[in-house]
VOGU-3710 file (C-alpha; in Angstrom, 3 decimals, decimal comma):
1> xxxxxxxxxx> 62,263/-19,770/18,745  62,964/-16,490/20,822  61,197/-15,386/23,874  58,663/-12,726/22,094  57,056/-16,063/20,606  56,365/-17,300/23,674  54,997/-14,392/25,391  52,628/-13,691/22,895  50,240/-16,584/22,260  47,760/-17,468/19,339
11> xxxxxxxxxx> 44,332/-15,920/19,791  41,838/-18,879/20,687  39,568/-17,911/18,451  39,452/-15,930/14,913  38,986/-12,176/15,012  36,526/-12,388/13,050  34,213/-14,143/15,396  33,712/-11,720/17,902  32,599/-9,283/15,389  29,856/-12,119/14,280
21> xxxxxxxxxx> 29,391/-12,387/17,567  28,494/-8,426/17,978  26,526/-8,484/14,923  24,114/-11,311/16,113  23,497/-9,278/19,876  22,567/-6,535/17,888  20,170/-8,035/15,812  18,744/-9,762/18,643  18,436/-6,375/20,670  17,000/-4,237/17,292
31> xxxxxxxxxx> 14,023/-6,916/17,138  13,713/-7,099/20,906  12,923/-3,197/20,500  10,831/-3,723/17,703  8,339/-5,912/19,560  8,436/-3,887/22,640  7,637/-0,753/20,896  4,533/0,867/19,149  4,659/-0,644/15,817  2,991/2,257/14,178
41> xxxxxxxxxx> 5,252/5,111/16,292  8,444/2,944/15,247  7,154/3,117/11,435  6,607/6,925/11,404  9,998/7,617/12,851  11,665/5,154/10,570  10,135/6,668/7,623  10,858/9,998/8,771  14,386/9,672/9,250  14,692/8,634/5,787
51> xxxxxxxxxx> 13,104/11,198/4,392  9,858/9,583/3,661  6,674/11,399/3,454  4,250/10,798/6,809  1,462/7,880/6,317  -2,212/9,036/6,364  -4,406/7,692/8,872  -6,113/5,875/5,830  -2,779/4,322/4,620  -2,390/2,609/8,106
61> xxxxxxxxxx> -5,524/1,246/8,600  -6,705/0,204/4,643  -5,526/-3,740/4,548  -4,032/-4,905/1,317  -6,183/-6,422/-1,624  -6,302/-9,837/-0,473  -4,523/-12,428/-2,707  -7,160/-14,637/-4,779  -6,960/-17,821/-5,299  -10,332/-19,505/-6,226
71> xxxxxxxxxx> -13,621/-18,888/-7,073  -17,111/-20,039/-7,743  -20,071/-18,067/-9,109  -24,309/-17,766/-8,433  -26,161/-17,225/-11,763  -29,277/-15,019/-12,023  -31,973/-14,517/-14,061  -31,599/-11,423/-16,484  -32,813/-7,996/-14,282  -33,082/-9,702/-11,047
81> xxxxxxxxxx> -31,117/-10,467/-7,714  -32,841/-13,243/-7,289  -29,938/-16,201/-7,078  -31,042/-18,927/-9,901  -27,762/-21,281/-10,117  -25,785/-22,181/-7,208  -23,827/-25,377/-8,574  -21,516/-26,597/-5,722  -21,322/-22,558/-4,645  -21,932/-24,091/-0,778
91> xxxxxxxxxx> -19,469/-27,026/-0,751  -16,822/-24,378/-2,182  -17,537/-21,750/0,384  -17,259/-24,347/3,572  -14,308/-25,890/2,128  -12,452/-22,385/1,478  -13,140/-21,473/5,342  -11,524/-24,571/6,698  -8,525/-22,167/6,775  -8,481/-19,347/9,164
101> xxxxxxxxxx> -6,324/-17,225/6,719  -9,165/-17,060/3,933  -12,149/-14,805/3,313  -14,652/-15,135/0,988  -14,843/-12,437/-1,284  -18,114/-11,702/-3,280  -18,367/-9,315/-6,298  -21,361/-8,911/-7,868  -21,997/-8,043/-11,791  -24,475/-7,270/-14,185
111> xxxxxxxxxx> -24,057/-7,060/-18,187  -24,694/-3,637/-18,404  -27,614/-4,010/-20,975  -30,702/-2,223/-21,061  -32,336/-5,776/-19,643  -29,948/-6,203/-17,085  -29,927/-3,279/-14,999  -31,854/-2,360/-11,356  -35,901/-2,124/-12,928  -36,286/0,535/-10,266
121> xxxxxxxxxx> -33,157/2,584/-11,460  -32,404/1,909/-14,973  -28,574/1,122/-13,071  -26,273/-2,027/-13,915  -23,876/-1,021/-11,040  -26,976/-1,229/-8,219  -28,043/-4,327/-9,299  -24,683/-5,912/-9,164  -24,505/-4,782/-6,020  -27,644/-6,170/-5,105
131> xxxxxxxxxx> -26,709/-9,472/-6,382  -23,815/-9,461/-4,314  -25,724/-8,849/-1,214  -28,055/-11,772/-2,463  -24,968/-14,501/-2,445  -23,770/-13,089/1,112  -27,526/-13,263/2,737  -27,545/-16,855/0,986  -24,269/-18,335/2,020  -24,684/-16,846/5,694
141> xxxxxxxxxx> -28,551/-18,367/5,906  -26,530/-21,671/4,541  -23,999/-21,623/7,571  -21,198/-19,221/6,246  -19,766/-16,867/9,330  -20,832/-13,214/8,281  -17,295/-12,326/9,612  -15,272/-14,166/6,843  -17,408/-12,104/4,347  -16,412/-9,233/1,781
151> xxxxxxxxxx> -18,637/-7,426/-0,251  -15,939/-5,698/-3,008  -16,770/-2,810/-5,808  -19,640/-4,714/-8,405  -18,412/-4,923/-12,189  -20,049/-5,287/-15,445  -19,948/-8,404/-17,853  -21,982/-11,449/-16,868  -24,795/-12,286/-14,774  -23,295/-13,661/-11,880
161> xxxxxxxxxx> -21,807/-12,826/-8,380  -18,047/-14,010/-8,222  -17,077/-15,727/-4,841  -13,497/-15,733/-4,236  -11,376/-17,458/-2,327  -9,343/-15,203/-0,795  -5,597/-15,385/1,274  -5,988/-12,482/3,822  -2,856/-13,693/5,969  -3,233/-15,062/9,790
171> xxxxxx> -6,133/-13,774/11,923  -4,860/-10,576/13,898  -4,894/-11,505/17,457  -5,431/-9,117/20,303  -2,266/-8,140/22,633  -3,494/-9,163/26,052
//
């Protein structure tokens, strides 16, 4: 043993600790900025410092399709928006909005024949729509919140209105 060993001690602790160490308080203080800031202003400037094309007003605001994940259907007679068949429609509607996180999504559809269409019009794509309308008015008279309610674009194939079951994510809450 000479005196050099002596003088210069063992670190305590690995090198490579302290730059753990680093990396952690700089995570911590990149998502302390993050929630302090404008999420939207923070967004744009990320995007355009990496070259990325600026959002649209539209983009920003237009949620995401929201995920399905079960459905019922009410019938109707051939021509009409009059609902006919509502098998177990309610039960499956209250028991979807036990979640906060859903929303009932209703899509209305007509065959597209000659004998299903609007009688006023002639049009498949109105009455669909009207049928959808019909299941909303009729699960919101039955006790359904308007506000967990989506009307989406009508199709074409059967006589029904689809309800959906739908995962739209936590409510948004207001920053106070």
């Amino acid at each position: 043993m000479n005196e050099t060993d002596l003088l210069d001690p063992p670190p305590a602790r690995p090198l490579w600790l302290w730059t753990l160490a680093d990396l952690a308080l700089l995570l911590v203080g990149f998502f302390v900025l993050v929630q302090a800031t404008d999420r939207q202003a923070l967004a744009k400037g990320l995007r355009e410092g990496f070259g990325g094309k600026p959002a649209t007003t539209a983009a920003i605001s237009t949620p995401a399709d929201p995920i399905p994940l079960a459905s019922a259907a009410a019938g109707f007679a051939p021509g009409s928006a009059k609902i006919v068949i509502t098998d177990g429609l309610l039960d499956f509607a209250m028991e979807s909005l036990r979640d906060p996180r859903v929303t009932l999504r209703i899509a209305g559809s007509a065959e597209g024949t000659q004998a299903d269409s609007d009688p006023t019009t002639g049009s498949a794509q109105i009455l669909a729509s009207d049928r959808a309308r019909a299941t909303a008015s009729w699960l919101i008279a039955h006790g359904v919140a308007a506000d967990r309610i989506m009307i989406a674009t009508p199709g074409t194939g059967r006589r029904i209105a689809l309800v959906t079951m739908s995962f739209t994510g936590d409510p948004v809450r207001k920053q106070p």
